[in-house]
KEKEDREN-948643 format. One record per residue (C-alpha): residue number from 1; x, y, z. Coordinates in steps of 0.001 Angstrom, whole numbers. Layout:
BEGIN
+-----+---------+---------+---------+
!   n !      xx !      yy !      zz !
+-----+---------+---------+---------+
! NUM !       X !       Y !       Z !
...
+-----+---------+---------+---------+
This chain:
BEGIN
+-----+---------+---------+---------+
!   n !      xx !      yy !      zz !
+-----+---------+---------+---------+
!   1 !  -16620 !    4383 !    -422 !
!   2 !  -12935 !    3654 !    -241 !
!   3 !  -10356 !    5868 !    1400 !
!   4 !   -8003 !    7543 !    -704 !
!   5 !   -4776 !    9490 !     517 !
!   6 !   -2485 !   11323 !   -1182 !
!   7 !   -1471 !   10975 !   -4533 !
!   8 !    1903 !    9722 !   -5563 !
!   9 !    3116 !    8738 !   -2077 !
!  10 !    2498 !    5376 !   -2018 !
!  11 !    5229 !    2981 !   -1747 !
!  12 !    2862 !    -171 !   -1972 !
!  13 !    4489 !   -2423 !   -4738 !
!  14 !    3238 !   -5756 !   -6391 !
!  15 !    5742 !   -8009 !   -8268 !
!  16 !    3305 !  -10038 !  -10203 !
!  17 !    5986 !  -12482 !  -11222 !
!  18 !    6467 !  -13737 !   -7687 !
!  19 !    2679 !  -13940 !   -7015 !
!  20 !    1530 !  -17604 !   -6611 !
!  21 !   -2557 !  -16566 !   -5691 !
!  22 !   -2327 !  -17610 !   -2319 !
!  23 !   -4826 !  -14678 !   -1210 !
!  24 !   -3193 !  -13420 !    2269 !
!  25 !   -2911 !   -9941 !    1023 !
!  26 !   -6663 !   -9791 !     541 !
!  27 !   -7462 !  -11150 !    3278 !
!  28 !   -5138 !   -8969 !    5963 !
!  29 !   -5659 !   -5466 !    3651 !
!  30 !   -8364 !   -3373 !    5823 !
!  31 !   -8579 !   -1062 !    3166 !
!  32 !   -9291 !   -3978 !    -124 !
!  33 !   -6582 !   -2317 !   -2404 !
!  34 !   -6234 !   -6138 !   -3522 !
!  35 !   -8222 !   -8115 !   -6207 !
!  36 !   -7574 !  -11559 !   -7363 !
!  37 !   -7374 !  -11892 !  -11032 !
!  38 !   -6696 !  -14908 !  -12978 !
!  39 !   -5105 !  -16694 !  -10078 !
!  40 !   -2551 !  -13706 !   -8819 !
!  41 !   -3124 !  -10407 !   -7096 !
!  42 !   -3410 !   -7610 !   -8560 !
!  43 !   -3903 !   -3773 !   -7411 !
!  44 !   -7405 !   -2012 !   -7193 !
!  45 !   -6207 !     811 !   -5842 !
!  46 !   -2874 !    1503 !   -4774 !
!  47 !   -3945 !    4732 !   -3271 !
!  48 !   -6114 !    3708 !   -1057 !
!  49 !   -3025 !    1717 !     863 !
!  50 !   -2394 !    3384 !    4508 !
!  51 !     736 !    1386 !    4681 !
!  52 !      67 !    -343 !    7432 !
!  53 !    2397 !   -3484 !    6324 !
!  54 !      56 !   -6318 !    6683 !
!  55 !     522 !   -7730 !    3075 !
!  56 !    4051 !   -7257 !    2984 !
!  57 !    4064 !   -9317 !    6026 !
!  58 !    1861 !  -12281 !    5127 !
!  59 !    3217 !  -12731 !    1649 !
!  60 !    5102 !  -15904 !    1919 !
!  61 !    6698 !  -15073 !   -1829 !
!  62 !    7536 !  -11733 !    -703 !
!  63 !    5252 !  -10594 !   -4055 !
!  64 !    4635 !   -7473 !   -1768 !
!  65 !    6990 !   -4464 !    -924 !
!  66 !    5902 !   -1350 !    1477 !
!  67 !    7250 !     478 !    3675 !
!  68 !    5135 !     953 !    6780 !
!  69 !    4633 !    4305 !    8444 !
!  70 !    5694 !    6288 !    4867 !
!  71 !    3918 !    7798 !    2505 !
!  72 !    1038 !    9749 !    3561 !
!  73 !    1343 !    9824 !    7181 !
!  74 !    4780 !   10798 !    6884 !
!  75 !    3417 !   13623 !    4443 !
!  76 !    1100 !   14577 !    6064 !
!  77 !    2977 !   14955 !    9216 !
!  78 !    5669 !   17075 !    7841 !
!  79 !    3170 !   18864 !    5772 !
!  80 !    1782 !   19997 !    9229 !
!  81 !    4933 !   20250 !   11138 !
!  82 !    6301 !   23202 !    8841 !
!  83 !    3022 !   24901 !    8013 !
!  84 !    3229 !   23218 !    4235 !
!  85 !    1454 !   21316 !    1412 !
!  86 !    1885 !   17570 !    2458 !
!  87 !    4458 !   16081 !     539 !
!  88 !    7296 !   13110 !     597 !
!  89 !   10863 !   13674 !    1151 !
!  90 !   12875 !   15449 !    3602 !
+-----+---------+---------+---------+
């Protein structure tokens, strides 16, 4: 069973158009929110993404865009912080 995190907090993003099928974002994503369909990545689940920053990292094309640390943790850090609903932004 996957993972999933909040909803709408991801900023995991996959320009297909840069993409050559090279694989390394399968291969460094602990959490398998990468598939590879005819020849380039594509998303299985973009929630399931803890934005760690390993694809991002080891995509040569720079197909992959995230900013590590955001999202959920950040949510959910605030979200417990000031006694609230987890949520993005300041």
């Amino acid at each position: 069973m996957r993972q999933s995190y909040l909803k709408n907090v991801v900023t995991l993003n996959l320009n297909s158009d840069k993409c050559i099928g090279c694989g390394r974002c399968l291969e460094v994503c602990p959490h398998d929110v990468f598939v590879l369909e005819s020849g380039k990545a594509e998303l299985r689940d973009r929630e399931a993404c803890m934005e760690c920053g390993a694809c991002a990292r080891n995509c040569s094309e720079e197909a992959v865009t995230v900013r590590a640390g955001v999202g959920c943790a950040y949510a959910i850090a605030i979200g417990m912080l000031r006694g609230t609903e987890p949520h993005c932004g300041e």
